[in-house]
C-alpha positions in Angstrom: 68.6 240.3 162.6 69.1 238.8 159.3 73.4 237.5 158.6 74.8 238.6 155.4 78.6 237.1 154.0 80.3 238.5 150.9 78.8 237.6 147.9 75.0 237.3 149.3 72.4 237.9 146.8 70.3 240.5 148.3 67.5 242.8 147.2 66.3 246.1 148.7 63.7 246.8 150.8 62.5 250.1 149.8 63.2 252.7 147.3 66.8 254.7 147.4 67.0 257.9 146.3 70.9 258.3 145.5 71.6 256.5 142.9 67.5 255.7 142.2 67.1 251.9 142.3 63.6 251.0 143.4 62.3 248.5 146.1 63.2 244.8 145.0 66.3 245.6 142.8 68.6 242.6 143.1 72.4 243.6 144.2 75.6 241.5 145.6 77.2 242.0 148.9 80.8 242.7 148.0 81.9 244.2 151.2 81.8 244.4 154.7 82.1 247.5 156.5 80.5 247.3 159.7 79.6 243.2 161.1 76.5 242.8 159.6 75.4 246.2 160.2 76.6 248.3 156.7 77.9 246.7 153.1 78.5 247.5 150.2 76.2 246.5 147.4 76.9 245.9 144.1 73.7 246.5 141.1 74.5 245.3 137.8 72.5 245.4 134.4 70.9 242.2 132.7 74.2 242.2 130.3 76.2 242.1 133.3 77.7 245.6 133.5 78.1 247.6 136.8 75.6 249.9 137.5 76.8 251.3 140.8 78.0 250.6 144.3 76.4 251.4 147.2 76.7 251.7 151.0 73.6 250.0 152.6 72.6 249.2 156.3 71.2 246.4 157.2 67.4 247.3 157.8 67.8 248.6 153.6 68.5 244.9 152.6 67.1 241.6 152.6 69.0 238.3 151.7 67.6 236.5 148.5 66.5 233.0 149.1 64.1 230.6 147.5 61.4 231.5 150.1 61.6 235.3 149.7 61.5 235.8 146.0 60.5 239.6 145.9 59.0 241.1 143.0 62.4 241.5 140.9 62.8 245.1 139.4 64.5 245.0 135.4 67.3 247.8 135.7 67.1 249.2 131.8 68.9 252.7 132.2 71.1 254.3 134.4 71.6 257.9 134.6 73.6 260.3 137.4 73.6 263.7 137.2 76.8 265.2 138.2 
């Protein structure tokens, strides 16, 4: 099982539905929940503004490293229906 810390650069490993980011959207670990079992995520546009903050488990995430450079998904709009 893959260790995550606070501030990990991770990416997803499949699509989420709630809010919909797609497989390979970059995100930053900004919390801890559960020991390296949930965290929340962080996704933010190019420009640097916060999309949203998610709770992920761990099987949802993979750490970013120079050997697993996924396909990287742009984020361009953001919409939630409330």
């Amino acid at each position: 099982m893959e260790q995550f810390n606070l501030y990990d650069i991770i990416y997803l490993k499949e699509d989420i539905s709630n809010p919909p980011f797609q497989k390979g959207t970059v995100g930053t670990v900004i919390y801890i929940y559960k020991s390296n079992r949930l965290f929340e995520v962080d996704f933010i546009s190019k420009e640097g503004e916060s999309l949203a903050s998610v709770a992920l488990e761990n099987n949802q995430i993979l750490k970013l490293t120079e050997n697993k450079i996924p396909t990287i998904k742009e984020v361009t709009t953001f919409r939630i229906k409330i």
